[in-house]
Structures are given as structure tokens and as C-alpha cells.
N, C-alpha and C positions, 0 to 999 in steps of 0.2 A: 239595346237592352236596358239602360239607364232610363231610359222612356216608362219602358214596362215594368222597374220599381217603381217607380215614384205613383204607376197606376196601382201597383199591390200597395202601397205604404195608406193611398187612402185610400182604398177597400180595406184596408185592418182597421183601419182610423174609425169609418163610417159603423162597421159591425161592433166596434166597440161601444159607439154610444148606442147603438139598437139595442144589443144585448145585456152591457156589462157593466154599467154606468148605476153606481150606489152597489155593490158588489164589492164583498172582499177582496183587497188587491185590485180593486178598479181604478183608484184615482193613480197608482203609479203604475198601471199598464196606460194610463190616459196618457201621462208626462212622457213613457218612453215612445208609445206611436207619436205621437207630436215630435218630439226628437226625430224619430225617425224619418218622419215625414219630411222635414227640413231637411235630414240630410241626402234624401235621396233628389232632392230639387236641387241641391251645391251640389251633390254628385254631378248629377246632370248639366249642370252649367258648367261646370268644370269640365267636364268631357266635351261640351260644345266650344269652349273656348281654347282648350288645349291646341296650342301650336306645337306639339311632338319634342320643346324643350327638353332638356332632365328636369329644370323644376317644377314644371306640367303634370310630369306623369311623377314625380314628388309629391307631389299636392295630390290628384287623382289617388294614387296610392295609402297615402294618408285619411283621403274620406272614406275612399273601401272599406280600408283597416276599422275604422270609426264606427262604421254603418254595420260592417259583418260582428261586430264586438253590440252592438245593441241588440242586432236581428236574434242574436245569441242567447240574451237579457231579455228579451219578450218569449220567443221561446220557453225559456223555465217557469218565466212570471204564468206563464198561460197554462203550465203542467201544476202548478202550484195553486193556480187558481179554483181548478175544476176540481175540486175536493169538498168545496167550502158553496158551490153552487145549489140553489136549490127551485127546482123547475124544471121539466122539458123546454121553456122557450131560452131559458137561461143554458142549459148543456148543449141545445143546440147550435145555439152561438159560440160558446169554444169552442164545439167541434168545427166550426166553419172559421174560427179563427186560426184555431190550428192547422190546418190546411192551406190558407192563406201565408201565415209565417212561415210556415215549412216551405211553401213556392217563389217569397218573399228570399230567402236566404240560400234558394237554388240560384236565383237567377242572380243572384249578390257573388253567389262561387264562381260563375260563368263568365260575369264581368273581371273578375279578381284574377282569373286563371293570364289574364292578359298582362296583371301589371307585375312587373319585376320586384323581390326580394330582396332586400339587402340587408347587411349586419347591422344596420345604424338602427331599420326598422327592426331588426328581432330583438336589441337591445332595448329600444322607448319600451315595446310590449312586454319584456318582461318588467321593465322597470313598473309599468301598469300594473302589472300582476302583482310584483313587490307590494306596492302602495294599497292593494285592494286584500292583501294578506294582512298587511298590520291593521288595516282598519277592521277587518275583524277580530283581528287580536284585542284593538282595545274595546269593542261592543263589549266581548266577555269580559272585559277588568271593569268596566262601567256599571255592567247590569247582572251578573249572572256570576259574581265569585260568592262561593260561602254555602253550594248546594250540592247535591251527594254527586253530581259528575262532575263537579266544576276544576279537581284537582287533575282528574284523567286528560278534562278539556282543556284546562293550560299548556300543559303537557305537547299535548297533541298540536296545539295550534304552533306554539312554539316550536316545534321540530317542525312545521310546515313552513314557519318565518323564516327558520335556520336553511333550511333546503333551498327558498327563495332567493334571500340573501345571496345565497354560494352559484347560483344559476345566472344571478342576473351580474357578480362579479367575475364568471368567466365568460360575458359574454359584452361586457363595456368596453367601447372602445378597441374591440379586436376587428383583425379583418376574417375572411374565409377559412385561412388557413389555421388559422388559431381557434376556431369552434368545432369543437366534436358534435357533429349535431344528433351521433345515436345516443350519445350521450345525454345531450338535454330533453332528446326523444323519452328516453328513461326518465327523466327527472320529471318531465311533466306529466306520465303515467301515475308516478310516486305521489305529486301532488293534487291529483285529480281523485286516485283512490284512498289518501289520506283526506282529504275533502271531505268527501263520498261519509268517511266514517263519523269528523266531525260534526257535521249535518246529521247523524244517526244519534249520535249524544244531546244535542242541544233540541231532539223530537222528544225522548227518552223525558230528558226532565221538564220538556213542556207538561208530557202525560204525567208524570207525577206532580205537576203545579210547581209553579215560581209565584212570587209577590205581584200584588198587582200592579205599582210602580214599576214592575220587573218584565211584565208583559212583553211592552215596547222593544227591550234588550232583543227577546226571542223573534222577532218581526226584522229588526233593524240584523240581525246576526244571519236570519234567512237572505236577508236581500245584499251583506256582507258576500257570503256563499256564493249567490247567484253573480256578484263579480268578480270573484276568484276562479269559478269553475266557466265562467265565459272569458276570461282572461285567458287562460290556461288552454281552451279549446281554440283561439283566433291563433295562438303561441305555435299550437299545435298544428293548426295548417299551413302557417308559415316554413314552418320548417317540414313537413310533407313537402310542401312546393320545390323546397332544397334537396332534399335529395331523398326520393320516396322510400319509404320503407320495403324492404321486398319482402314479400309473403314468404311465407315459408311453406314449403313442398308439401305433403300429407305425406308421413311414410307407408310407401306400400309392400303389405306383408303378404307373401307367395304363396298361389291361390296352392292349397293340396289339393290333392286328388280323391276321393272318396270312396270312388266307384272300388267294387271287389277285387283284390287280383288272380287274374288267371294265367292258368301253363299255355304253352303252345298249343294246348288242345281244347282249350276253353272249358279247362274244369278251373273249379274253385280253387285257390288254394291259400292256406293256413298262413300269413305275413310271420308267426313268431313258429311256424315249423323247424326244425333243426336239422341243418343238411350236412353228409358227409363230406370228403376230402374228392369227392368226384360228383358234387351239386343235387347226389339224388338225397330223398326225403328218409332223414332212419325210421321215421313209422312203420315203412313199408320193408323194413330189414326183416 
């Protein structure tokens, strides 16, 4: 399978320069397939060299982690992109991008589903995640304090650093027994949807205009985002792979009955009728 990414990484590669090459968001969708590309050739080497060690499938596991954490980062870059396209030969291309990334990061789960979890690795990634929070925190203290959402957006970002922070210190340095993992299951729902809204503020005042030294901020904060919420979703399957989430049941509500009721005799009869102390009908009294 490690074969057959590294054939998806350059088929992304290739349709990139056909299509997308001088295109907004082209030059760092260029830098992350190039990354990728590489990593899916150390994957591969890695997997051909692995003698079944623990530090083997350490290393293996580590590129996975790497690779499904980019495949993640092209993905959004590619939904982010096709906004800003202009052309049928140009849409047609991310749609055939997208397609590829999307099969690019199936066959990246397929592989992953083999390599083992452990607390050391949930702990680096959130530590990731940490590190990819405050870097957007300081984008907006760099470029974007002093405008009508900027007070809401500190706010905001800061309770995502605070939640971060607290996630990634009950998860340092523990073993199995010490992480609640529905718990950080929760927490990384919290941070994905408080994302979600940040990203909604910093559109907000794009449409109302920033500075144009300030531009950059809104570009450099999207691409913050996009590795906070690709952090957050590799975070995410990790701890899936530990102990799945179980779905929860659909309650089912007892079919009624509809149909008319009738007597013994198959007449009609009246549900709010009033009957005496020997079940016949007083109507008929």
C-alpha cells in the first residue's frame, strides 16, 4: 500500500502543475505536495527496511502520523482554493485533485490502521496541536488587533489556547490508565468547533476590510487554522483507534396503531365512548 501512495502523492504533484501552478494558494499547495511526496517515499523505505523492531514500527508510525497530518493540510488547502479559481480548465483540476487527496488519505488510513498507538504519540500530537494554537494566537496580536472583531477574536483564541494547554497537560507523560480518552474525545470536538467559529470571525472582517499591510495576517491566520484543525483531526483518529467511540442507538418510538377500532362484530367504534360498570356503551342506555 505504501507503493500506491507514493503513486497518489505524484499524481497530486503532476495535476498540480497542469492545473494550479500561478493560482491562489498554489505556491503552498506546491510546498505541501513536495513534502508529501517525500514523505510518502521515507514511508515507503521505511516499511521496506523495517525488521518488525519496536523502533521500526516507531519510526513507521511516526511517518504515518506526519504524512496523514499533511494529507489533512492539502485537503483544506484544496477546499480553500477553489473559491478563488477561475476557468473550467482550472475547476476542473481541483476537482480531480480532490479526488486524488481524498484517495491519497484513504489509503494513508489503511496503512495506519496497522500501526500501534501509544500515549507518547497522543502526547507529541497534542503537543503539535499546542504549538499550532499559539501560532495562531500570535498571527492575530501581529496583524489583526485594533478591528471591530479583534476583541471577540482574542477572546476566542485564548479560551482555545487555555483548553489546549489543559489537554495536552493531562496527557504528558501519562501512561493508559491515567487518560480519559472520552474525555479528550470531548475536548477535541470543543476545539475543532471553537475553530470552526474562529475562522468565521477572521472571514467576517476580511469582508469588512483590514489594512493592506494587514492582508498577509488574514492569509498567514487561515493557514494557522488549517494546522490547528489538521492537528486536531490526526488527534482525533488517534484516539478513535484507542477506544472507538460507540454510536449511539436511535431511539425507537412504538409504532401506533391507526387503523379504526372495532367490536367483536366489526362495527366501528367510538375510542372516547363512555362505558358502564359492565363494559356496554351508555349511548345505547
Amino acid at each position: 500500500m505504501t507503493s500506491q501512495l507514493t503513486q497518489y502523492t505524484k499524481m497530486l504533484h503532476d495535476q498540480h502543475h497542469a492545473f494550479l501552478e500561478g493560482q491562489r494558494h498554489g505556491q503552498k499547495l506546491d510546498d505541501d505536495v513536495t513534502a508529501l511526496e517525500r514523505q510518502a517515499e521515507a514511508l515507503q523505505a521505511t516499511v521496506t527496511q523495517s525488521d518488525g523492531s519496536q523502533q521500526s514500527m516507531q519510526q513507521m508510525r511516526g511517518s504515518a502520523s506526519d504524512f496523514l497530518q499533511l494529507s489533512f493540510r492539502i485537503s483544506r488547502t484544496i477546499d480553500l482554493t477553489q473559491p478563488w479559481l477561475r476557468g473550467g480548465q482550472a475547476q476542473n483540476g481541483i476537482t480531480q485533485m480532490r479526488q486524488v487527496a481524498q484517495g491519497t488519505t484513504t489509503i494513508a488510513l489503511r496503512v495506519d490502521q496497522y500501526l500501534p498507538v501509544d500515549t507518547q504519540l497522543i502526547d507529541r500530537q497534542t503537543e503539535i496541536l499546542e504549538a499550532a494554537v499559539k501560532e495562531l494566537h500570535d498571527e492575530f496580536h501581529e496583524h489583526l488587533e485594533g478591528y471591530e472583531v479583534s476583541r471577540h477574536l482574542d477572546v476566542d483564541v485564548e479560551g482555545v489556547e487555555t483548553l489546549v494547554e489543559h489537554m495536552h497537560g493531562l496527557a504528558h507523560n501519562k501512561n493508559w490508565g491515567q487518560i480519559n480518552f472520552t474525555h479528550r474525545w470531548q475536548d477535541i470536538g470543543q476545539v475543532k468547533q471553537k475553530t470552526a467559529h474562529i475562522e468565521s470571525l477572521f472571514v467576517r472582517q476580511a469582508q469588512i476590510g483590514v489594512r493592506t499591510q494587514d492582508w498577509i495576517g488574514i492569509e498567514h491566520s487561515r493557514d494557522a487554522i488549517t494546522d490547528v484543525l489538521s492537528s486536531a483531526y490526526l488527534l482525533e483518529h488517534m484516539i478513535r483507534k484507542t477506544q472507538p467511540v460507540q454510536q449511539q442507538q436511535p431511539i425507537r418510538q412504538p409504532i401506533r396503531d391507526t387503523r379504526p377500532l372495532r367490536d367483536r362484530h366489526g362495527h366501528p367504534v367510538d375510542p372516547n365512548r363512555a362505558l358502564d360498570r359492565h363494559g356496554h356503551s351508555r349511548d345505547h342506555r
